[in-house]
OpenMM code with the backbone's topology and positions (N, CA, C; nanometers):
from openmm import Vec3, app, unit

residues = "UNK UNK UNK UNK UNK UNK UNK UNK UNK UNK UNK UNK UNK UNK UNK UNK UNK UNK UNK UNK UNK UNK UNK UNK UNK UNK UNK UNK UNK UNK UNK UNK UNK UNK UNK UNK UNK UNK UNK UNK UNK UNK UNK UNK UNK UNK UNK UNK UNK UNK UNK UNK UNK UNK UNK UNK UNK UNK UNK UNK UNK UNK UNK UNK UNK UNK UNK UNK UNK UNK UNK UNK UNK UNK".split()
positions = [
    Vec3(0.6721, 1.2605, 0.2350),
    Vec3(0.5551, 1.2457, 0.1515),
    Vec3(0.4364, 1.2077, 0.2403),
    Vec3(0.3435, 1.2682, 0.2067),
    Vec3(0.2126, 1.2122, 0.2741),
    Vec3(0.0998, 1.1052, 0.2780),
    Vec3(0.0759, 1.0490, 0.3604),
    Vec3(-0.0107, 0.9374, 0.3621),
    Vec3(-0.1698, 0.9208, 0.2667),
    Vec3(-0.1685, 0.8538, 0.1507),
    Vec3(-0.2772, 0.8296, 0.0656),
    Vec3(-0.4093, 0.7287, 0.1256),
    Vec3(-0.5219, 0.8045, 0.0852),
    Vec3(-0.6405, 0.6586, 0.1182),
    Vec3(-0.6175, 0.6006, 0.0068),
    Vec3(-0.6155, 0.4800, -0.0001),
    Vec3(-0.6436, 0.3971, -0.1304),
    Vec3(-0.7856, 0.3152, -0.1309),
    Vec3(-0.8228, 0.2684, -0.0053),
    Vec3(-0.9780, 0.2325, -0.0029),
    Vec3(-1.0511, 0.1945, 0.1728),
    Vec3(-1.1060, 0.1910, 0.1654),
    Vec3(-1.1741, 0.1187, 0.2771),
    Vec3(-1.2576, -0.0075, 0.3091),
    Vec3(-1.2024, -0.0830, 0.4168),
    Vec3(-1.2517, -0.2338, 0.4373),
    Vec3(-1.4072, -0.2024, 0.5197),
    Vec3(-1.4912, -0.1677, 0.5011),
    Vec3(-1.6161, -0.0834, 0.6041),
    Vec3(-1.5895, -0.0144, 0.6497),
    Vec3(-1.5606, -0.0208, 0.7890),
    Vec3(-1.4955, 0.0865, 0.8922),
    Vec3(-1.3879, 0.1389, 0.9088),
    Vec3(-1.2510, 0.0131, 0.8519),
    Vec3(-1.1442, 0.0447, 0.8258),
    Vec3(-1.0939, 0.1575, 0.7233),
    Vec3(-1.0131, 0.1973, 0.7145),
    Vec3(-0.9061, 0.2919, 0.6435),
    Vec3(-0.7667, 0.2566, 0.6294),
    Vec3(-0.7747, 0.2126, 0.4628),
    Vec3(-0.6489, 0.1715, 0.4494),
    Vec3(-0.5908, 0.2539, 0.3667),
    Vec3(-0.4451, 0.3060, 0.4415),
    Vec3(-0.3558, 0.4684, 0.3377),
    Vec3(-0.2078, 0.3854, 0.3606),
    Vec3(-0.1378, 0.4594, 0.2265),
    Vec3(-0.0090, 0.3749, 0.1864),
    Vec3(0.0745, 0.4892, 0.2075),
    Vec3(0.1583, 0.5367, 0.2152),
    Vec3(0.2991, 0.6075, 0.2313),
    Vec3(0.4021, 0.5949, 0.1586),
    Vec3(0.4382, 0.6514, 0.0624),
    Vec3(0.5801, 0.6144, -0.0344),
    Vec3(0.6692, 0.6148, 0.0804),
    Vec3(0.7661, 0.5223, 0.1047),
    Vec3(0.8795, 0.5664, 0.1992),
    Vec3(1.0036, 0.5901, 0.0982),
    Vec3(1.0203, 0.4925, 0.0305),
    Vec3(1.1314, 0.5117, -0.1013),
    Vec3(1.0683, 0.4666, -0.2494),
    Vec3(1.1643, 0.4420, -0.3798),
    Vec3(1.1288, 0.4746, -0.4891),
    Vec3(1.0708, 0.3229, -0.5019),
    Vec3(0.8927, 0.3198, -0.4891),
    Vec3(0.8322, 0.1809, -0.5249),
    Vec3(0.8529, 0.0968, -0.4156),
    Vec3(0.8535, 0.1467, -0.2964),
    Vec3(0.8195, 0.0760, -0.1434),
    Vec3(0.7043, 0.1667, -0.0962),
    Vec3(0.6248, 0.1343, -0.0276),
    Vec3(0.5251, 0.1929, 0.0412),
    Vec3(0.4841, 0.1366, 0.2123),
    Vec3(0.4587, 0.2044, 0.2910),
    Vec3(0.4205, 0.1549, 0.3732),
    Vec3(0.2709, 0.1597, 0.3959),
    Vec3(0.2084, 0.0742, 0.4443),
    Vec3(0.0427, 0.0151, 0.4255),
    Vec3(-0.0020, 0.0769, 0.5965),
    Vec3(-0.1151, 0.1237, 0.6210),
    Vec3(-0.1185, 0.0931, 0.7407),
    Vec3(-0.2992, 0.1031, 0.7406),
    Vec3(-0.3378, 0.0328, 0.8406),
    Vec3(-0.5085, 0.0423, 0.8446),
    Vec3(-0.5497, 0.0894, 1.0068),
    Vec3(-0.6161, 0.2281, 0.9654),
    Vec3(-0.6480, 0.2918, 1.1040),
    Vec3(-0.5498, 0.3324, 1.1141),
    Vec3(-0.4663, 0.3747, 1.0949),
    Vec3(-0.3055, 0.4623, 1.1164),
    Vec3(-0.2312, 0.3394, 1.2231),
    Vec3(-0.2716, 0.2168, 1.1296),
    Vec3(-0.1686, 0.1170, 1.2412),
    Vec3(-0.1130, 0.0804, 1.1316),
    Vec3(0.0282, 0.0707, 1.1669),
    Vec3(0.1370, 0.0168, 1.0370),
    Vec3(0.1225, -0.1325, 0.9970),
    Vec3(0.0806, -0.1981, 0.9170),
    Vec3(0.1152, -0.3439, 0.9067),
    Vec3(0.1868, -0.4143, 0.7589),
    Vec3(0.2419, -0.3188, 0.7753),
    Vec3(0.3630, -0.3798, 0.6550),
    Vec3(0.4001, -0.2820, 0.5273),
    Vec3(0.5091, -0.3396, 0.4701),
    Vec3(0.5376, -0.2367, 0.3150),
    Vec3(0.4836, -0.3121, 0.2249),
    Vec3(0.4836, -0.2630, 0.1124),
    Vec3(0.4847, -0.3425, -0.0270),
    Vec3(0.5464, -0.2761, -0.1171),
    Vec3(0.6027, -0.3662, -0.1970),
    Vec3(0.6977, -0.2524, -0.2972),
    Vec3(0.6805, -0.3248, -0.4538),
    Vec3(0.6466, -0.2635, -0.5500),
    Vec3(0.6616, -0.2826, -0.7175),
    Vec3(0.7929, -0.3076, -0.7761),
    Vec3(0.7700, -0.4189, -0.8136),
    Vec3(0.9054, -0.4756, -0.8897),
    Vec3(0.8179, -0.5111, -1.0357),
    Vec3(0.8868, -0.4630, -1.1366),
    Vec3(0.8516, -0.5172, -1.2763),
    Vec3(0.7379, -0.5257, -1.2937),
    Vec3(0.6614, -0.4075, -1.2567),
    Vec3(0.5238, -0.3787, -1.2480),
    Vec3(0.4159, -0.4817, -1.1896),
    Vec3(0.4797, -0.5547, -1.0950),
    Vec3(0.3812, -0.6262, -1.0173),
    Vec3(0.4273, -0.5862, -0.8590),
    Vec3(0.3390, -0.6393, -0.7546),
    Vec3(0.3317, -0.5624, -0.6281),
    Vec3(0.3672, -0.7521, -0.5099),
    Vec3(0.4470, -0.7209, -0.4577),
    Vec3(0.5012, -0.8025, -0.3779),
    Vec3(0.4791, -0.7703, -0.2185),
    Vec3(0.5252, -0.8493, -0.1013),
    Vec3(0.5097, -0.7965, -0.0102),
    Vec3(0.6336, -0.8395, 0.0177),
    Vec3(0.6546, -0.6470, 0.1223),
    Vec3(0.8091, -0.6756, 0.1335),
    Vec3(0.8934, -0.6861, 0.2829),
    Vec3(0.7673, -0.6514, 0.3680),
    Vec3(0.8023, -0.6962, 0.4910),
    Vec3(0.6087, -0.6916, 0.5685),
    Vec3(0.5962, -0.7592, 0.6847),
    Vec3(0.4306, -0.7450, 0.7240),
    Vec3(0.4371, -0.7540, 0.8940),
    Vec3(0.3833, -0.6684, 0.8982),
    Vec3(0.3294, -0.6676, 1.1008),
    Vec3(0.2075, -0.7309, 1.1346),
    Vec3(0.1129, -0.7703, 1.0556),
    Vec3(-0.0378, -0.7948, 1.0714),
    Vec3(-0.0267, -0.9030, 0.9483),
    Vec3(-0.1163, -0.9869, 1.0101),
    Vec3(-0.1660, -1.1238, 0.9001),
    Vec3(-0.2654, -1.0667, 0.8095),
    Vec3(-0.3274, -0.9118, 0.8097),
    Vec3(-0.4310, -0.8604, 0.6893),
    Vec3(-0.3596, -0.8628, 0.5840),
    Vec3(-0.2227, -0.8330, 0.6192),
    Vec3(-0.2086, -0.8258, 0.5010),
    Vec3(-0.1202, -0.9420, 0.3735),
    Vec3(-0.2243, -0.9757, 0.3024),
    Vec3(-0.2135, -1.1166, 0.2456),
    Vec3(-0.1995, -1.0902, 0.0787),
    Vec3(-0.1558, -1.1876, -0.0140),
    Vec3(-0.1142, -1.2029, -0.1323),
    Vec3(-0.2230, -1.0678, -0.1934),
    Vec3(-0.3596, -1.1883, -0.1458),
    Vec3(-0.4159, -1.0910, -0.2268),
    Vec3(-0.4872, -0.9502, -0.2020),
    Vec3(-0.4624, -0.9116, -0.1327),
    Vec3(-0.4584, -0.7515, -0.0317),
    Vec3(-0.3611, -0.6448, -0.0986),
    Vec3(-0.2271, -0.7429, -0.0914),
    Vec3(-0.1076, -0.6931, -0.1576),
    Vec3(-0.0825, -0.6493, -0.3003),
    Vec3(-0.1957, -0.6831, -0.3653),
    Vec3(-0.2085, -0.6932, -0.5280),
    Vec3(-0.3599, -0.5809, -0.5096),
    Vec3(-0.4145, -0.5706, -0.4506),
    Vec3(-0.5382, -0.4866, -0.4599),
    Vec3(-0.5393, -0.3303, -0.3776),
    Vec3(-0.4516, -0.3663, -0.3131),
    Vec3(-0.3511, -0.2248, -0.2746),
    Vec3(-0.2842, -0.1521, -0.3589),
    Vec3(-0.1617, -0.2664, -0.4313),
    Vec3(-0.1068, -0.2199, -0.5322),
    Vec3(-0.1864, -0.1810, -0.6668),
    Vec3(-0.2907, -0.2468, -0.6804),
    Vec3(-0.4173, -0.1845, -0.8162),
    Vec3(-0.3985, -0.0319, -0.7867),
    Vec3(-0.4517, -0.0137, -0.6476),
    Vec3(-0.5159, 0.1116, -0.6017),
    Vec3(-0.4343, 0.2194, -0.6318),
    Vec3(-0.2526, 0.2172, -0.5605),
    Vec3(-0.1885, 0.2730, -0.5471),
    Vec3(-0.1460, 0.3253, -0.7653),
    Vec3(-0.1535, 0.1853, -0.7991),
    Vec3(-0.0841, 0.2304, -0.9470),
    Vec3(-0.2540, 0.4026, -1.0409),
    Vec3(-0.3405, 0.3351, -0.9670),
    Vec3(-0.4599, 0.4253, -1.0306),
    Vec3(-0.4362, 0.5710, -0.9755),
    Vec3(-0.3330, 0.5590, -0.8795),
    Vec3(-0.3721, 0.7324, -0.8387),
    Vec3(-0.2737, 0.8162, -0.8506),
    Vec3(-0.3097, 0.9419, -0.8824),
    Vec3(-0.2280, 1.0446, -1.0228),
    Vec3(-0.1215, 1.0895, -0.9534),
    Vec3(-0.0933, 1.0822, -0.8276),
    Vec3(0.0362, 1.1343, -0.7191),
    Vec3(0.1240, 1.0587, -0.8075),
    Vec3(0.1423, 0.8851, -0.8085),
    Vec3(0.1880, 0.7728, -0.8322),
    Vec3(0.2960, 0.8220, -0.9896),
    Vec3(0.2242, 0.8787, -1.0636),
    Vec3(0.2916, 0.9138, -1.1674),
    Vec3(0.4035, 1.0065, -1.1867),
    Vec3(0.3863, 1.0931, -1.0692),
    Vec3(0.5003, 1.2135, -1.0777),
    Vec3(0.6204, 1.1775, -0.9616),
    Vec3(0.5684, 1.1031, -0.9039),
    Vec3(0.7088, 1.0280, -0.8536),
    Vec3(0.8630, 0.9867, -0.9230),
] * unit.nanometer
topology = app.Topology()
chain = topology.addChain("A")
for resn in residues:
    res = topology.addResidue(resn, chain)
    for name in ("N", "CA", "C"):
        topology.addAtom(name, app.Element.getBySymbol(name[0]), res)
């Protein structure tokens, strides 16, 4: 599956990656810094390489990811 923008921090570019069903991998600038995965329709973090990515990063990622129409046909 292919890598999604979900938004941008200014300069940054942050795109998520389904790896499996409701895990994603996050990465900013095509640098990996962690998964996050949906449990019971809320967004957790499920492993992290980089301190960006924080509680609430993890929940505004996951906003992003649930708004976009790929997300549904999964």
């Amino acid at each position: 599956m292919e890598e999604h923008l979900v938004y941008s921090l200014g300069e940054r570019l942050v795109k998520v990656k389904s790896v499996d069903k409701n895990l994603y991998r996050v990465t900013v600038d095509n640098k990996p810094i962690g998964f996050i995965r949906k449990i019971d329709g809320g967004w957790m973090l499920e492993e992290y390489a980089k301190e960006e990515l924080t509680a609430e990063s993890v929940q505004l990622i996951g906003d992003k990811i649930d708004r976009l129409p790929w997300q549904f046909t999964q």
